[in-house]
C-alpha positions as CSV (number, residue, x, y, z in Angstrom):
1,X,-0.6,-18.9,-11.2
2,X,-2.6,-15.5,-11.8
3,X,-2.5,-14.3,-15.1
4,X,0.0,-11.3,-15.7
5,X,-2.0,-8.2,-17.2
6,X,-1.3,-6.6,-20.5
7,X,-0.6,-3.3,-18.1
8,X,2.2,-4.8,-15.7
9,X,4.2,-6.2,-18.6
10,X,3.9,-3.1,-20.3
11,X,5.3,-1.4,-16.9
12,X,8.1,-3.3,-17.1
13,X,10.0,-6.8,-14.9
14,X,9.5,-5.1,-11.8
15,X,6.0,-4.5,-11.9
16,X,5.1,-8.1,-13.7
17,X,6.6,-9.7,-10.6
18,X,4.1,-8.0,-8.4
19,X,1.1,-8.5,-11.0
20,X,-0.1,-12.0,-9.3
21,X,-1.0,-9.6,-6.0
22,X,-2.8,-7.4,-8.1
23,X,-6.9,-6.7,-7.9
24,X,-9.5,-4.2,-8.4
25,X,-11.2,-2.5,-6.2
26,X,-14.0,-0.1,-7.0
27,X,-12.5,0.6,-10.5
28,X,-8.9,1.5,-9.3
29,X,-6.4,-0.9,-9.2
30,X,-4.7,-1.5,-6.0
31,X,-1.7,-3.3,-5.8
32,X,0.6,-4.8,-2.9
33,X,3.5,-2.5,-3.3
34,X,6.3,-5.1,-4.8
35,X,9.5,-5.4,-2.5
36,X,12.4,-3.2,-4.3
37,X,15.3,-1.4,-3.6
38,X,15.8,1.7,-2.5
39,X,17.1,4.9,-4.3
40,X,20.7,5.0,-3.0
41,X,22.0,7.8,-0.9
42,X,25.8,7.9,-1.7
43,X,28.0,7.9,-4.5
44,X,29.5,5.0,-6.3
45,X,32.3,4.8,-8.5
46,X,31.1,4.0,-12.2
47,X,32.5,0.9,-13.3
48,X,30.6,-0.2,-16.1
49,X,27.6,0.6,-18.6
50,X,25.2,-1.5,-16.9
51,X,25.6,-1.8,-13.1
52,X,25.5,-4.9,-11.0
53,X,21.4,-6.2,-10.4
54,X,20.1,-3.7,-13.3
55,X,20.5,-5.4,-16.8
56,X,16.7,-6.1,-17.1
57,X,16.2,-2.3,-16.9
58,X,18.7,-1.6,-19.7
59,X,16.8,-0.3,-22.5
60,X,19.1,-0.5,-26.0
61,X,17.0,1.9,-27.8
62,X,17.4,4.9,-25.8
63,X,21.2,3.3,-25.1
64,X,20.6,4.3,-20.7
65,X,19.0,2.3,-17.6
66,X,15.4,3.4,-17.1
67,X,12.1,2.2,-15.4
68,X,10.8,1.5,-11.8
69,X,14.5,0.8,-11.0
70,X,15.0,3.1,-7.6
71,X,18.4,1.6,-7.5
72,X,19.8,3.1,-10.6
73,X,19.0,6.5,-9.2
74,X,22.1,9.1,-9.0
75,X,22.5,11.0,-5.2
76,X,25.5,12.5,-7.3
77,X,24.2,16.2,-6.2
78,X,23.9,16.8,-2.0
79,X,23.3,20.3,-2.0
80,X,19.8,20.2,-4.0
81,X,17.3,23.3,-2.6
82,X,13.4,23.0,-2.6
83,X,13.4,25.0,-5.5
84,X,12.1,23.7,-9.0
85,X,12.5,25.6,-12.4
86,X,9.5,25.7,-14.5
87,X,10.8,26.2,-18.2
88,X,7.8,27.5,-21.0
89,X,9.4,28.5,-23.8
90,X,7.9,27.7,-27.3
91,X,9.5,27.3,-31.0
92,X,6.2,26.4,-32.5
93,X,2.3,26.3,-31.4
94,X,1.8,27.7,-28.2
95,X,-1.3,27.2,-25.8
96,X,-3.3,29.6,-24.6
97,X,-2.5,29.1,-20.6
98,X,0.9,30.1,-21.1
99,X,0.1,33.6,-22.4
100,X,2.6,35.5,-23.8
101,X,6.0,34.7,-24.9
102,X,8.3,35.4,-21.7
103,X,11.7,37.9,-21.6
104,X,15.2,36.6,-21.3
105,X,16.4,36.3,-18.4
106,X,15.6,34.4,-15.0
107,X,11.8,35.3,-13.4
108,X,11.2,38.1,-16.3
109,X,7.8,40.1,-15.5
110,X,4.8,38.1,-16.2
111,X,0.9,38.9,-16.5
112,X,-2.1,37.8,-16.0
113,X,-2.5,35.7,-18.9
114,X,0.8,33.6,-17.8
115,X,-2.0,31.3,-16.2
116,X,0.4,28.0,-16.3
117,X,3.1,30.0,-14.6
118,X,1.4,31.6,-12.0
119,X,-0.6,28.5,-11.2
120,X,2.8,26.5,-10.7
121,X,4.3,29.3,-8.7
122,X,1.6,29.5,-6.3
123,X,0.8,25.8,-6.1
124,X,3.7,24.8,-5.5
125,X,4.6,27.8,-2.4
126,X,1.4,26.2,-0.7
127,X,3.7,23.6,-0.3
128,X,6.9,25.3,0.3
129,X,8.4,25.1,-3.0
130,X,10.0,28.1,-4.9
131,X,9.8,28.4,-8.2
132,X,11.7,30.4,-11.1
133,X,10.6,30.1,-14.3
134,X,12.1,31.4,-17.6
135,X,11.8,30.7,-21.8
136,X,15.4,31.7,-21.7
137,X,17.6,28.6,-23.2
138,X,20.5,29.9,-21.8
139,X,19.4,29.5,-18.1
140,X,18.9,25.3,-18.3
141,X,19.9,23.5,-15.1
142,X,23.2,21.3,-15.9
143,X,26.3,19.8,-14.0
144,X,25.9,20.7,-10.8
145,X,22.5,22.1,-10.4
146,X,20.8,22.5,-7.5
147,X,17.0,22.8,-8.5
148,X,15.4,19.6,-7.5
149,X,13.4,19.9,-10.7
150,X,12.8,21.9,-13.8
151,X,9.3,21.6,-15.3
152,X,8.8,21.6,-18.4
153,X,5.1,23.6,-19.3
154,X,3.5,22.7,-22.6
155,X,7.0,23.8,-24.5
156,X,6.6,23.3,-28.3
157,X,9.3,22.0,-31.4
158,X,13.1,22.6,-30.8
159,X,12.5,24.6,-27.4
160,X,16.5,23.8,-26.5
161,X,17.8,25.1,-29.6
162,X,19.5,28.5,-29.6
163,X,17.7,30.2,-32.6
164,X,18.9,32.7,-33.9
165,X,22.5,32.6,-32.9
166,X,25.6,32.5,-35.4
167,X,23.3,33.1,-38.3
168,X,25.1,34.6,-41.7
169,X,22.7,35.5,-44.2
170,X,25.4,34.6,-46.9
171,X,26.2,31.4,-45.9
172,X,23.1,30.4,-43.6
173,X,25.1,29.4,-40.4
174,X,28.3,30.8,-39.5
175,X,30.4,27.8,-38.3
176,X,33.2,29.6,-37.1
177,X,31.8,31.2,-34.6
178,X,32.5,29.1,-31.4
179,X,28.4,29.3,-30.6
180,X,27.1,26.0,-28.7
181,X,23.3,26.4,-30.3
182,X,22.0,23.1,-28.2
183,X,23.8,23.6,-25.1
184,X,20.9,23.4,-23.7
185,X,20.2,19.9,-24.6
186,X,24.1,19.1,-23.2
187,X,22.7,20.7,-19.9
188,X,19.5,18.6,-19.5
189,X,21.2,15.5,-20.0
190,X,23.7,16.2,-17.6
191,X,21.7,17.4,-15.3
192,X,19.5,14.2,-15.6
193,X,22.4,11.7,-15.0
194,X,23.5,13.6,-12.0
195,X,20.3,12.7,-10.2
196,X,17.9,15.2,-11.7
197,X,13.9,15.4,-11.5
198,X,12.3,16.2,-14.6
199,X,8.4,17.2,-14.8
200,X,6.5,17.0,-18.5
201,X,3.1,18.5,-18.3
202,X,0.9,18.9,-21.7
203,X,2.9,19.6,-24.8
204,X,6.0,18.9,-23.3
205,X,5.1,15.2,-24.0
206,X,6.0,14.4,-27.7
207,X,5.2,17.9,-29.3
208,X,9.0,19.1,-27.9
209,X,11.7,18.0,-29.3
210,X,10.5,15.4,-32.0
211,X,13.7,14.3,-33.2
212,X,15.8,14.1,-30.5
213,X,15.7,10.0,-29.0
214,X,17.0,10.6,-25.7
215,X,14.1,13.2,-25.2
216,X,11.5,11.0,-26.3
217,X,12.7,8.1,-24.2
218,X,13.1,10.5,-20.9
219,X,9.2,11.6,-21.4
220,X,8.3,7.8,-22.2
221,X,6.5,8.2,-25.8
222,X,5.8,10.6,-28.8
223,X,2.7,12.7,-28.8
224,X,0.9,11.8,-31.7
225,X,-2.6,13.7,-32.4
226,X,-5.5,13.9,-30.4
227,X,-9.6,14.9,-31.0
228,X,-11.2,17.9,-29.9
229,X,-11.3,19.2,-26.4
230,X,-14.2,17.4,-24.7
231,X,-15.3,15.9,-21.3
232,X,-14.4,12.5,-20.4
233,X,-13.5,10.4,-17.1
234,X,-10.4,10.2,-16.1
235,X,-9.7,6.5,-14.6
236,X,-7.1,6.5,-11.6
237,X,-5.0,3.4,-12.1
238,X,-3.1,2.8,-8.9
239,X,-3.4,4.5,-5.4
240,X,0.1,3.4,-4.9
241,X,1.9,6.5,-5.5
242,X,2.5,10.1,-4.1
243,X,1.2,11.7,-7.3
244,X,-2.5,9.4,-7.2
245,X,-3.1,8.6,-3.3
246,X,-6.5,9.6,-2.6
247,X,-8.1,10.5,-5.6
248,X,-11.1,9.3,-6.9
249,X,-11.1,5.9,-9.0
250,X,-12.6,7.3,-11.4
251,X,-13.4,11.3,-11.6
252,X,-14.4,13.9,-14.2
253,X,-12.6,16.3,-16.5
254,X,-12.0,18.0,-19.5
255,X,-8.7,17.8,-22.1
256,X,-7.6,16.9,-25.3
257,X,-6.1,13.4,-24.8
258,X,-3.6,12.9,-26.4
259,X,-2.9,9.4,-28.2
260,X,0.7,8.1,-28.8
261,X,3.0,6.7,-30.8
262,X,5.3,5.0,-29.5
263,X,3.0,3.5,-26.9
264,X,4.7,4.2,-23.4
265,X,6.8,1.3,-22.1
266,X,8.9,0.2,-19.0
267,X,7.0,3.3,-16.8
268,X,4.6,3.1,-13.9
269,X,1.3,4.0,-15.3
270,X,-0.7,6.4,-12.7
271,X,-3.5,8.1,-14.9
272,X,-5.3,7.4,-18.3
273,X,-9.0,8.0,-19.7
274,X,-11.9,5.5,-20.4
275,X,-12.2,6.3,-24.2
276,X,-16.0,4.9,-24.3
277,X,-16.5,8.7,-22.6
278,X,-15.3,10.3,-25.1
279,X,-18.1,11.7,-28.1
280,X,-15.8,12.1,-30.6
281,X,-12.3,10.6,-31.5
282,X,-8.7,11.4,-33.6
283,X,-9.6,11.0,-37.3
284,X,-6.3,9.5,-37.9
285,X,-4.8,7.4,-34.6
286,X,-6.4,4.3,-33.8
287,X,-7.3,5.2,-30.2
288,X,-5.4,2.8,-27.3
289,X,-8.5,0.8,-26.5
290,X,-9.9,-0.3,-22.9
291,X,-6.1,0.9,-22.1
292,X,-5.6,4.6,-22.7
293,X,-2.6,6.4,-20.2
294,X,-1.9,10.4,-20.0
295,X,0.4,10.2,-16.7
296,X,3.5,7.9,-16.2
297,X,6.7,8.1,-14.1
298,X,9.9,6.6,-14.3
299,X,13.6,6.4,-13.2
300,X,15.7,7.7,-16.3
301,X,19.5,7.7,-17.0
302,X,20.2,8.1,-13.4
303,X,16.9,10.9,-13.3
304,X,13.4,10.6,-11.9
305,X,11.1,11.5,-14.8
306,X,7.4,12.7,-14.2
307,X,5.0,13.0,-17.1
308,X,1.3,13.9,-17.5
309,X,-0.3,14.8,-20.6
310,X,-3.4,16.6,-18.9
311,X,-3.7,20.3,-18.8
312,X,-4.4,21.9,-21.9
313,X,-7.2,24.7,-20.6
314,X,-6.0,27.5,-18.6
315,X,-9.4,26.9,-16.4
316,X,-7.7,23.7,-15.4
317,X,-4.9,25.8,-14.1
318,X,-7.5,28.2,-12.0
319,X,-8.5,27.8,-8.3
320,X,-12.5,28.0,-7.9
321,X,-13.0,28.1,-11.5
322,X,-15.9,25.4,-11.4
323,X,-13.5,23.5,-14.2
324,X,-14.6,19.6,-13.7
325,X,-11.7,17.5,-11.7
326,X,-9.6,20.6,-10.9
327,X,-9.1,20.4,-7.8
328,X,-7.8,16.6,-8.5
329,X,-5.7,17.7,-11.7
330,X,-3.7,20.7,-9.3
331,X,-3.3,18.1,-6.6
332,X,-1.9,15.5,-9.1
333,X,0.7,17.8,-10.6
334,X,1.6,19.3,-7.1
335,X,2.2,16.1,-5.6
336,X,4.1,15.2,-8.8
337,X,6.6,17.4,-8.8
338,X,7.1,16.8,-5.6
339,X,8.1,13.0,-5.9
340,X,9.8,14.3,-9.0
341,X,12.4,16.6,-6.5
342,X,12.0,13.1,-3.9
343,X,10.1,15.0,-1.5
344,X,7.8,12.3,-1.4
345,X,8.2,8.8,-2.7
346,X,8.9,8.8,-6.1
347,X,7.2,5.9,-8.4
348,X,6.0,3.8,-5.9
């Protein structure tokens, strides 16, 4: 019997099952896509916690069903549009490519130094996609929506808190107000478990909303710390999906990469970076070794989750700026998003 890899056990049952087909081929890994169910296309009634066939992909620490399990997938929502909402607001550090901080509302006037937002609204219109985009916490999708997919851009801290609302300078927080301050967070989950897509590109992953578990389970891990902003090589792990199909095995480019804790579990790993390319390292972290991921996906509480953790210079984000790998980076998160809304295969 083959050896199972370190990689498909961390990926989860499904993907161990397959691991015996697995080989290399001129440094990606190309596996024989393992036979699986599809995501269903009708409504069931909910009967119990863990549905029939799924109790393997029941994970008790983040208390929902989640990993390459297509079947637990929620076609709760019909009327879904090929539109996305791309969501950038900070409560904390904010990078560079996201310019400044945005006006309430739904598409408030942006400049040129929005580069992450105009990149995403005109990547994605190439491809027939419309996107609105807001830092406005009141606007987040929930019951009902019918974005295919909100994006979440390099957001920062407590991004889905209200701030500022209710606040009594005598007594700190006015409780008797009837103010819902993380609405917001109600809205993302329920949006989720109605069939939702959710994107995390950059900061999104592990520097938002630290303390919430459900969060750090839907985005697969916790940002920990990372070394400077350098070259490395970007290794493609698997061909096998909509967000990876024809790029290079391995291919140049230029980020922070970001180490984790915890280390990502039960996803489909897509992209990662061969550390021994890297000049200089986290003074703290540990590194991840000969195994180092920065793009996952995953089914999540009824959801499709997408996450990468590349992205962090706005000349990754700019057509024909000579920036290594971006044209691969943009056709990565393009086609990412779009398995994320399940215009393509999701997680295959």
């Amino acid at each position: 019997m083959a050896k199972i890899s370190r990689r498909a056990m961390l990926q989860g049952t499904a993907a161990a099952t397959a691991a015996a087909a697995t080989s290399t081929v001129g440094g990606t890994a190309a596996t024989a896509s393992p036979q699986r169910q599809k995501e269903p296309t009708t409504k069931t009634p909910v009967t119990t916690p863990v549905p029939d066939n799924l109790e393997k992909f029941y994970d008790p620490v983040y208390n929902v069903i989640r990993g390459q399990a297509p079947a637990s997938y929620h076609p709760w929502v019909t009327n879904r549009a090929d539109r996305v909402l791309l969501y950038s607001r900070t409560a904390g550090p904010r990078h560079a490519h996201l310019g400044p901080a945005l006006a309430a509302g739904l598409n408030p006037p942006l400049t040129a130094a929005n580069v992450l937002q105009n990149a995403l609204i005109k990547w994605m219109g190439e491809v027939g996609v419309q996107v609105d985009w807001t830092e406005d916490v009141t606007q987040m999708p929930g019951i009902g929506s019918t974005y295919k997919a909100v994006v979440f851009g390099s957001t920062s801290r407590d991004t889905m808190w209200k701030h500022g609302t209710a606040v009594d300078p005598a007594a700190a927080v006015n409780t008797t107000t009837g103010a819902h301050l993380d609405a917001a967070k109600t809205a993302l989950h329920q949006y989720m478990r109605a069939g939702g897509g959710f994107v995390g590109i950059h900061n999104a992953v592990g520097g938002t909303e630290y303390n919430w578990h459900w969060f750090e389970g839907l985005t697969g891990s916790q940002y920990y710390d990372h070394g400077a902003l350098q070259d490395g090589t970007v290794v493609t792990y698997t061909d096998h999906d909509s967000s990876t199909e024809g790029l290079p095995a391995r291919w140049a480019f230029k980020d922070e990469w970001y180490n984790w804790m915890p280390f990502p579990t039960r996803v489909k790993f897509l992209l990662g970076v061969d550390e021994s390319t890297l000049a200089t390292k986290s003074k703290v972290h540990p590194g991840h070794g000969r195994f180092h991921p920065l793009s996952w996906c995953q089914y999540y509480d009824g959801g499709r989750s997408w996450i990468t953790a590349l992205g962090h210079d706005s000349l990754a984000w700019t057509d024909g700026s000579g920036y290594p790998g971006q044209a691969f980076f943009k056709k990565h998160v393009v086609n990412g998003i779009l398995s994320a809304m399940g215009n393509l295969p999701f997680c295959v």
